[in-house]
C-alpha positions in Angstrom: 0.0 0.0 0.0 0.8 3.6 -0.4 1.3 5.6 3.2 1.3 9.2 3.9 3.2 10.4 6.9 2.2 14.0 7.8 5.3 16.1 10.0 9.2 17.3 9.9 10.8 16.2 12.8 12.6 13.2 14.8 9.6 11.8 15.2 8.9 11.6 11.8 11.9 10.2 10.9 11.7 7.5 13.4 8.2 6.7 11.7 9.5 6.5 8.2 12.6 4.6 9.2 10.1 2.0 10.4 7.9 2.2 8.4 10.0 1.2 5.0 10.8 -1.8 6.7 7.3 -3.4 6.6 6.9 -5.7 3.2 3.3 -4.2 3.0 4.7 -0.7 2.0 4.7 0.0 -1.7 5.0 3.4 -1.6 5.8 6.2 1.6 5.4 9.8 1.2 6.6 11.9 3.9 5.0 15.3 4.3 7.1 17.9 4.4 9.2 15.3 6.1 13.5 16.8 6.2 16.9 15.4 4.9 16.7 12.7 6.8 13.3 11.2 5.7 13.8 11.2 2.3 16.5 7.9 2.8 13.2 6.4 3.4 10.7 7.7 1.0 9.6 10.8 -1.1 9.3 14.2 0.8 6.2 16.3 -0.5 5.6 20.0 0.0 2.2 19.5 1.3 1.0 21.5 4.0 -0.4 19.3 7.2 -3.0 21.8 8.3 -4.5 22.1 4.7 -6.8 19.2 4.9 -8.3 20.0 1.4 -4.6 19.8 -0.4 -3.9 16.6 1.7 -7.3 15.2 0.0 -6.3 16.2 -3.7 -2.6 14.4 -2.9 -4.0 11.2 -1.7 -6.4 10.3 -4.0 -3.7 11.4 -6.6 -1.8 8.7 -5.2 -3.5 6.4 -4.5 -2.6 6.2 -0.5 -4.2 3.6 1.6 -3.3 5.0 4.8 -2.3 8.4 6.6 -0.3 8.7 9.9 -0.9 12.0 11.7 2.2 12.5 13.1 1.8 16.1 15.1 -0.7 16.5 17.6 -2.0 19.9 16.0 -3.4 18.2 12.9 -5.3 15.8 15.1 -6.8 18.6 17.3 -7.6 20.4 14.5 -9.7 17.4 13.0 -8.3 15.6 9.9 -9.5 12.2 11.0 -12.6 14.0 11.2 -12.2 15.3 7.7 -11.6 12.0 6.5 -14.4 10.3 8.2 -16.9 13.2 6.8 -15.7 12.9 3.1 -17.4 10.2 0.8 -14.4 9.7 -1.3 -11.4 9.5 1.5 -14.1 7.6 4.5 -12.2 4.5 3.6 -8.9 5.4 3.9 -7.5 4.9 7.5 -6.3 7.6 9.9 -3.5 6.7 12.2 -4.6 9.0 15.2 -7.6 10.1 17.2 -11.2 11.9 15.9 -10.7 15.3 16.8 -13.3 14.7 20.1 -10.6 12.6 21.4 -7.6 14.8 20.3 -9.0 17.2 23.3 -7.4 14.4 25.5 -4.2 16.7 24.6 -5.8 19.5 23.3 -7.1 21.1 26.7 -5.8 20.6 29.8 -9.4 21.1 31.2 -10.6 18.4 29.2 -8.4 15.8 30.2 -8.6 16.9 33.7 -12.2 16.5 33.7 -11.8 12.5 32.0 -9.8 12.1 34.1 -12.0 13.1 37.5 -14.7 11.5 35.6 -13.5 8.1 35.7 -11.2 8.1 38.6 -8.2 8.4 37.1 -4.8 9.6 40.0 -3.9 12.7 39.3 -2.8 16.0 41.2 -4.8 18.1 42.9 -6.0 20.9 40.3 -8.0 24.3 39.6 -9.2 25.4 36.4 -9.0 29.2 36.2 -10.6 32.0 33.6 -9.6 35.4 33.2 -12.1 36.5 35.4 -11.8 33.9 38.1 -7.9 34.9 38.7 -8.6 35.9 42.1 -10.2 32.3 42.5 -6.6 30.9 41.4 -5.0 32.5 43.5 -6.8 31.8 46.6 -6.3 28.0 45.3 -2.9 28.6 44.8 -2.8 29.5 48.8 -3.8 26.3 50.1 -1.3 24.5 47.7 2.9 24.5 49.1 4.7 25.4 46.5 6.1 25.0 43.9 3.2 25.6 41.5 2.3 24.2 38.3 0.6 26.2 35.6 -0.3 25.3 32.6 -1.6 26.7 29.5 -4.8 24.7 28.8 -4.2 24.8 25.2 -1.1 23.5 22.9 1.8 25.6 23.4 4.7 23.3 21.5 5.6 21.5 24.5 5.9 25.0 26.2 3.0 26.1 28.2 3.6 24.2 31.3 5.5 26.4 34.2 7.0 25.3 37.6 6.5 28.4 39.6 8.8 28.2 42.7 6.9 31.3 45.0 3.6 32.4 45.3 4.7 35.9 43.9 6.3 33.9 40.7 2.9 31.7 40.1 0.9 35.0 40.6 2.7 37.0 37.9 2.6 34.1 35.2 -1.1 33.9 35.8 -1.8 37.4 35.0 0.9 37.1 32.1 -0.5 34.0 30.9 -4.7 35.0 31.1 -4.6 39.4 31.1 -1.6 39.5 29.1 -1.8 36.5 26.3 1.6 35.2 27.1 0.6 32.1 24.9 -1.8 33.1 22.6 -5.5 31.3 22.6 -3.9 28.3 24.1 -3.7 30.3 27.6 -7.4 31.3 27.7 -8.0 29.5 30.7 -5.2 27.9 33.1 -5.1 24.8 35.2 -2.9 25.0 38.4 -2.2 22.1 39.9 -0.8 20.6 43.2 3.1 20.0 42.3 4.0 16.2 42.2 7.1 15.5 44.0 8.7 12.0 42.0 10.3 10.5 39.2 8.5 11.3 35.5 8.2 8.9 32.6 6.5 8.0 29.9 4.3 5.1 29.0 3.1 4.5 25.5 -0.3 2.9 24.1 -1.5 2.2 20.8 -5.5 1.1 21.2 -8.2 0.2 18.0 -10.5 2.0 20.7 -11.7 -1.4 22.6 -8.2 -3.4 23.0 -4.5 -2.1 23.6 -1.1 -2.7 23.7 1.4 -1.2 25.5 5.1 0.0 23.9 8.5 0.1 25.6 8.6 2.9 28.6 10.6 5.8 28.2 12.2 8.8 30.1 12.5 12.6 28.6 14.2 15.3 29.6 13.0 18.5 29.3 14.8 21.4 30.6 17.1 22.6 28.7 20.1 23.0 31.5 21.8 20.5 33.1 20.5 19.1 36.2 16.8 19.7 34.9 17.7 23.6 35.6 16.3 26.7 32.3 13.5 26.9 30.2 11.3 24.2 29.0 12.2 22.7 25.5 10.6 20.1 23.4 13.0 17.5 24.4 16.6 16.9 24.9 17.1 13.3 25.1 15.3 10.5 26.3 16.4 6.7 27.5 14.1 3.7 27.2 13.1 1.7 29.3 13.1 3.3 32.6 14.6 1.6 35.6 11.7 2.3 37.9 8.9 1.1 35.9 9.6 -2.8 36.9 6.4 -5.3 36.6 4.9 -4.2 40.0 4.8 -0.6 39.1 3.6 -1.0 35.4 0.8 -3.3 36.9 -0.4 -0.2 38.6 -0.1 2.0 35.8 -2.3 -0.6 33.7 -4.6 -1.4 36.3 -5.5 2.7 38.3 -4.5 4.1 34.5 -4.6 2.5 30.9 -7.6 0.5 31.8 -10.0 3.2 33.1 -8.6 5.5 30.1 -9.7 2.8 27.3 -13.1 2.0 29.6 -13.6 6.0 29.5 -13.3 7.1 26.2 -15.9 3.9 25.6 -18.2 5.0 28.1 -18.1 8.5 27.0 -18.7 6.9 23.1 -15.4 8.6 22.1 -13.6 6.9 19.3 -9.9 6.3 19.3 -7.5 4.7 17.1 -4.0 5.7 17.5 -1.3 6.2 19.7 -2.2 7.2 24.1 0.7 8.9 25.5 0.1 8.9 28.9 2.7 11.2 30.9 3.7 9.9 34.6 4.5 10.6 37.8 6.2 8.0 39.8 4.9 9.0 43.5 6.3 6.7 45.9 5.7 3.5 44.3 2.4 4.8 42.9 1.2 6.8 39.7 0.0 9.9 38.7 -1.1 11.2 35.4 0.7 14.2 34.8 -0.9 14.8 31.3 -2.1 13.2 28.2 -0.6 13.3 24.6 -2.7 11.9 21.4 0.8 10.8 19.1 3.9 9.7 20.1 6.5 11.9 21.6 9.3 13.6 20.3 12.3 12.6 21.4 10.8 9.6 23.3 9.8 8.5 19.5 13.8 8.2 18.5 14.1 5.6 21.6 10.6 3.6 21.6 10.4 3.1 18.1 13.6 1.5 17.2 12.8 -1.2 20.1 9.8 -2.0 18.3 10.8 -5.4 16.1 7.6 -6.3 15.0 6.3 -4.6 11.6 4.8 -1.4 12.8 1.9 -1.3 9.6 0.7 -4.5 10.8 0.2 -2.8 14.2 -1.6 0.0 12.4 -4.1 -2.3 10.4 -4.8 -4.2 13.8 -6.1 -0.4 15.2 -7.8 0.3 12.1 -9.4 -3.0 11.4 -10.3 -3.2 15.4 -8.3 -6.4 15.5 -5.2 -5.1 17.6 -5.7 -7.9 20.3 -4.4 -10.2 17.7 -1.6 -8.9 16.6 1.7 -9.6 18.6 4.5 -7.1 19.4 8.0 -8.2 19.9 10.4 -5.9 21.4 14.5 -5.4 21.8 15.5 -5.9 25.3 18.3 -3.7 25.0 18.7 -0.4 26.1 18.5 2.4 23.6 19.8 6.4 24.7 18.7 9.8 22.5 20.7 12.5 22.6 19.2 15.9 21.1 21.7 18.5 19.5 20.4 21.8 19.3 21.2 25.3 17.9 22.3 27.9 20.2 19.6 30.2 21.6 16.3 27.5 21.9 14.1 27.1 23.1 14.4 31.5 22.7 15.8 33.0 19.2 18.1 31.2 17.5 19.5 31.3 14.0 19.2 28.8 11.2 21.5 27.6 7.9 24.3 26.4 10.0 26.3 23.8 8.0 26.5 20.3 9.8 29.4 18.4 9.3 30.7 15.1 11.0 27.5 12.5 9.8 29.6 10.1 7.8 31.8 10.1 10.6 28.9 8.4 13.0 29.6 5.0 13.9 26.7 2.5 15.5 24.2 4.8 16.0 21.4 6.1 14.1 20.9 9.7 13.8 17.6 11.0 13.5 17.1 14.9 11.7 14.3 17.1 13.7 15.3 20.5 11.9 17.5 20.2 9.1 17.6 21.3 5.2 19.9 20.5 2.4 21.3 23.9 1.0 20.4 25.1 -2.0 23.1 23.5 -4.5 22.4 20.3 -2.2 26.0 20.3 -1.3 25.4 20.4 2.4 23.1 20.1 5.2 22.4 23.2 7.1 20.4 23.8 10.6 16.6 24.5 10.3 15.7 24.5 13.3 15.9 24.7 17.2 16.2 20.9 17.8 18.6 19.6 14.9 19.4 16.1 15.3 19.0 13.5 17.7 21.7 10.6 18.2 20.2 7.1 19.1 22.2 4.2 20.5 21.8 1.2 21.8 23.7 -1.1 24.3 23.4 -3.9 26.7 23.7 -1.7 29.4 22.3 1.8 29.7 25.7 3.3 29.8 27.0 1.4 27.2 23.8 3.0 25.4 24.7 6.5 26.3 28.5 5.9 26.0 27.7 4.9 22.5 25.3 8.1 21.8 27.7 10.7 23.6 30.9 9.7 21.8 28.8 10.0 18.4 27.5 13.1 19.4 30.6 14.3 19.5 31.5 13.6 15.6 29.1 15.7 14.6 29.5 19.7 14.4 27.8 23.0 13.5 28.1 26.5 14.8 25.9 26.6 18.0 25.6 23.3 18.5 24.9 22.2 22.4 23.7 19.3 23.8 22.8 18.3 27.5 26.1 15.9 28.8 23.6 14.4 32.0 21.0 12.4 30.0 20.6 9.5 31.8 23.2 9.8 34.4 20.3 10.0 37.2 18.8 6.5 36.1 22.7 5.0 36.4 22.2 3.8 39.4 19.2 2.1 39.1 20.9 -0.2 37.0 23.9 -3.0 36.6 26.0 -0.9 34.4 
């Protein structure tokens, strides 16, 4: 079959790498996709959010199946433009109706499934503009620090760890009188801060039955020692040390059970990918958040862990036959190290020529924001996160060893990278 993969990133190109494996792909299209994708299939300039181009494209070509990669396109409803056109209802969507995309699309939403079907999570307010003095009497009977959050998608950057009351006070009135992020900040949810370990724990689900994909841990900040501003990602591990049988019984049992049982009760449909964010609390967990696709850069360490063919998994969600299918995965450990361009997650500047990638050596190296120049003589930064370096190894730090001493082969001007990835879970481990 033909496949259309809509997105840019490391993500994507963990998708695609995939992907071309499967003997059931004739044909994969990557859309706008970046120099690394097109090793794997043919990048088309096709906007993601212009539902009506993406129509004229498949039909042109004959595609069988389209993988939402992005969260935006899946709040913004192209399953639901699918579904609602005679001539594309038959294709298959990888990725949730856009009733379910509010899982990740508010805050308040997910917050309310979540209350709704008994679902741990923190303690939480949802505030308006006019009920600020509301959030911040709420914000008095919490001990901080504070979480705020943006109830709206911000690129991974509307959540805020506030550590005084003064701090939390001014990014609420920044956030709802001021528009510090746009519509996505029209309302706010503070919540109770969860002291733990975070991770990450993956589910792909036909809407009825599940599976669940190899843990993993990201790092978000972009200091060392989890310190600066928040960033997309700047490296993950998988699996994660603390999530042993006992602990991801609990997580299936208090979390991924109740989830699938809501959005069935609440006669939401869902096919696609559950990323459920975590909070380790002393043996027990709490949602932190929910995402509607797979992460980025947990993506570049889940994915490649995942033996079995990946399409198959897709046509057991779409064909509501995922129970039968089977999914095999590598035991070993795999590390992802992001390289970024100096200034992100604030301004930074782009075309900066990359050098060192035929120098890389056991490790694959994903692309996030990167362009070939113009006489297609080099590869030049386009963007705040450029490349992400995967290894694997038997040990975790024989993983990160492997990723770190790659990362180093590679250069541009600006380039930085976080040297502490994985060095908190080393002890956790036989290494």
């Amino acid at each position: 079959m033909n496949i259309l993969l809509l997105g840019s990133g490391g993500r994507e190109h963990a998708f695609a790498r995939k992907i071309k494996t499967s003997l059931k792909v004739d044909q994969l299209f990557i859309a706008h996709g970046n120099v690394g994708t097109k090793n794997y299939g043919i990048n088309v300039a096709l906007n993601p959010f212009n539902f009506d181009e993406i129509k004229r494209f498949v039909i042109a070509n004959n595609i069988k199946m389209v993988i939402a990669g992005s969260e935006e396109t899946l709040v913004k409803g192209i399953h639901d433009y699918f579904i609602n056109d005679k001539e594309l209802r038959n294709i298959v969507v990888i990725g949730p109706e856009k009733k379910a995309a509010m899982l990740e699309g508010s805050k308040d939403f997910a917050k309310s499934f979540m209350n709704r079907h008994n679902i741990p999570t923190a303690k939480h307010k949802t505030i308006y503009p006019e009920s600020l003095q509301n959030g911040l009497e709420f914000l008095k009977s919490l001990t901080p620090p504070y979480v705020i959050k943006a109830d709206g998608l911000a690129a991974g950057k509307g959540v805020l760890i506030c550590k005084t009351f003064e701090e939390a006070e001014s990014e609420l009135s920044q956030i709802l009188l001021h528009s510090k992020f746009g519509d996505a900040g029209c309302k706010v949810v503070i919540e109770e801060f969860l002291k733990g370990i975070e991770l990450s724990v993956f589910v792909i689900t036909d809407g009825v039955s599940y599976k669940i994909l190899p843990t993993a841990k990201d790092y978000k900040r972009i200091g060392e020692g989890d310190t600066g501003l928040n960033t997309g990602g700047m490296g993950a591990i998988s699996p994660v040390s603390f999530a042993n049988e006992a602990f991801l019984e609990k997580v299936e049992k208090k979390i991924i059970i109740p989830t699938i049982k809501g959005l069935v009760d609440d006669q939401i449909s869902y096919k696609g990918f559950i990323f459920i964010g975590l909070m380790n609390v002393n043996g027990e967990p709490y949602v932190i958040e929910y995402n509607v696709r797979m992460g980025d850069p947990e993506s570049e360490v889940v994915i490649p862990r995942i033996k079995s063919d990946i399409v198959e998994l897709f046509e057991g969600i779409a064909n509501s036959n995922l129970k039968d299918k089977t999914i095999e995965i590598d035991e070993r450990f795999a590390a992802t190290i992001m390289l970024v361009s100096s200034g992100y997650p604030e301004e930074y500047k782009k075309g900066k020529e990359i050098s060192g990638l035929n120098n890389v050596k056991d490790c694959i190296v994903y692309h996030a924001g990167t362009i070939d120049s113009e006489n297609n003589t080099a590869i030049l930064t386009n963007g705040g996160r450029v490349l992400a370096v995967t290894a694997f190894g038997e040990t975790l730090k024989e993983a990160l060893d492997t990723a770190y001493c790659n990362v180093d082969k590679i250069s541009f001007d600006g380039k930085y990278y976080r040297k502490d990835i994985g060095k908190d879970l080393l002890n956790y481990y036989d290494v």
